[in-house]
LOSE-664841 format. One record per residue (C-alpha): residue in three letters; x negated, z, y negated. Coordinates in steps of 0.001 Angstrom, whole numbers, plus 500000, padded with zeros to 6 digits. Last residue first. Layout:
<recs>
AlaXZY ...
</recs>
This chain:
<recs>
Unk530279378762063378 Unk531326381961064091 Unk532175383487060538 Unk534643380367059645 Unk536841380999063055 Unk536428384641062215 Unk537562384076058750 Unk541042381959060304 Unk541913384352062111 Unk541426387162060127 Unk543871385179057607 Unk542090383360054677 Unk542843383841051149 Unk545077381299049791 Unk544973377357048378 Unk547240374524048376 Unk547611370952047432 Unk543989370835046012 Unk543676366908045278 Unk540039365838046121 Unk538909362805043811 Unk537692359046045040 Unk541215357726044098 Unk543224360575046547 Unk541540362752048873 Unk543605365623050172 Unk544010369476050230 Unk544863372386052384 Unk542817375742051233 Unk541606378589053185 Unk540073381015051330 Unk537167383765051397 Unk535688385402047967 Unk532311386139048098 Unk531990385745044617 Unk530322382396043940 Unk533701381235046349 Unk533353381411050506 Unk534892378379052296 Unk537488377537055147 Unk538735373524054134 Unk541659372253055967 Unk542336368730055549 Unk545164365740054729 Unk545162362336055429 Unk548072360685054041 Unk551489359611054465 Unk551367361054058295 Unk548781363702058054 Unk550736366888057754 Unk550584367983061443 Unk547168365947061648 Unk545268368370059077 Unk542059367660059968 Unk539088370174059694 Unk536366370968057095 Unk533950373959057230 Unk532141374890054404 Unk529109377107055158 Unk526739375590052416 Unk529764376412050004 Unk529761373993047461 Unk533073372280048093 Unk534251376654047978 Unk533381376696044276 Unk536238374097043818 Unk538980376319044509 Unk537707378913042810 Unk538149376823039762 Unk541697376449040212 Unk542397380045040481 Unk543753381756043737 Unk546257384762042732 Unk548224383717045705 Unk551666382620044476 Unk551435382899041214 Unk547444380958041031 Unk548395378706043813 Unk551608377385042240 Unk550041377590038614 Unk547395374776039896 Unk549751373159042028 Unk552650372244039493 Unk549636371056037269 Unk548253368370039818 Unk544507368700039520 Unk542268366042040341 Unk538873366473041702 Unk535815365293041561 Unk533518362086042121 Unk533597362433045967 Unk531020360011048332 Unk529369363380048979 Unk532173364798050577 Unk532055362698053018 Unk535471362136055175 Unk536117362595058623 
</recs>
């Protein structure tokens, strides 16, 4: 598992930043308010983990805002690859921990 703590950042791929913002209405810095979520919970992704290890983080933004986002850690720096709200499934699993 990685430590998030040992991060310097992130890095922001343009394509992904407008991707997630059309696509889901999810702007880039909500995306990082969730890495400061007390309640952040962090899972492998091992279906798309074969170049690179790649994670599931369920947070909350500053404004109560839930998503789901996919992302990796590339020179020190998470890379955002995707980012949405959460699915009820997915904000119970992040509610009962």
């Amino acid at each position: 598992m990685i430590n998030l703590l040992q991060l310097t950042g992130f890095d922001w791929d343009d394509g992904n930043t407008n991707k997630n913002w059309t696509k889901h209405r999810v702007d880039y810095k909500e995306c990082e308010e969730i890495f400061n979520d007390n309640f952040l919970f962090i899972l492998p992704d091992n279906v798309h983990s074969q170049k690179e290890n790649r994670y599931h983080a369920l947070g909350k933004t500053n404004h109560n805002r839930f998503l789901f986002i996919s992302f990796t850690v590339r020179n020190n720096k998470i890379r955002i690859i995707s980012a949405r709200d959460m699915n009820k499934k997915e904000r119970k699993i992040y509610e009962q921990r």
